[in-house]
N, C-alpha and C positions, 0 to 999 in steps of 0.2 A: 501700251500707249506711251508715245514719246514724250518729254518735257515741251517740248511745245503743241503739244495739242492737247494738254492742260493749262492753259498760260492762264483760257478767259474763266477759267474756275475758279482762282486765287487773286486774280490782279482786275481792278477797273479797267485800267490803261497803262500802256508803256508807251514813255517819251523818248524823244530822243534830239538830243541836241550836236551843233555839230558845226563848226564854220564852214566853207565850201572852199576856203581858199588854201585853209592850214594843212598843214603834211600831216598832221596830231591827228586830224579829225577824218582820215582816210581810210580808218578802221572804222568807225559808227557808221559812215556813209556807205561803204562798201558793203558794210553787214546787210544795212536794212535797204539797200539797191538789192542785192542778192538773196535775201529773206522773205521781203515785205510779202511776194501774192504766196507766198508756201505758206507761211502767219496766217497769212488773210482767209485761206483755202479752210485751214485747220481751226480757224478761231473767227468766225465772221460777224462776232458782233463787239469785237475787242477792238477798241481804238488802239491803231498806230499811228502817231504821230509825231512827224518831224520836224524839228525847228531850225534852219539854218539862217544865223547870226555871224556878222563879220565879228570876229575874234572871242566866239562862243567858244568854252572848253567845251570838249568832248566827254557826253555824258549819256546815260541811259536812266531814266526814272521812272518809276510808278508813284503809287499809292498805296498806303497800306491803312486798316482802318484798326490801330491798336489802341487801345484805352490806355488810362494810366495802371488799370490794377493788370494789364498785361504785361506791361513794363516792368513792375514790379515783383511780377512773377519770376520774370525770366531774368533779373538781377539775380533776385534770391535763390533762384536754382542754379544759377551759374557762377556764385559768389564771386560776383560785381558789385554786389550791395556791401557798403561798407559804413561803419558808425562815424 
């Protein structure tokens, strides 16, 4: 199974932002012009969602739904936690 046809198993949603006029934002736009119905095909209950904004940075986000004692976790196993 490829990484995208796991996407709606780990994530709500994936955002995506993107001006329509910037040369910056010709890769998000390109991607998800040329991705979107292959995602959609593979993942059909997974919002994708585009936002084009004059002079929005080019971005891709989701959601993630981690606690603090995740955080935590994953400081401490990565020693990032520090006194």
């Amino acid at each position: 199974m490829s990484w995208k046809a796991g996407l709606s198993r780990y994530l709500p949603c994936v955002r995506f932002f993107a001006c329509p006029d910037s040369p910056s934002s010709r890769g998000v736009m390109t991607y998800y012009a040329r991705n979107y119905d292959h995602l959609k095909i593979l993942n059909p209950n997974l919002p994708l969602m585009i936002r084009t904004v004059e002079n929005a940075m080019p971005a891709v986000t989701t959601e993630l739904e981690w606690t603090i004692q995740d955080l935590l976790r994953f400081m401490i196993q990565t020693g990032r936690f520090r006194d």
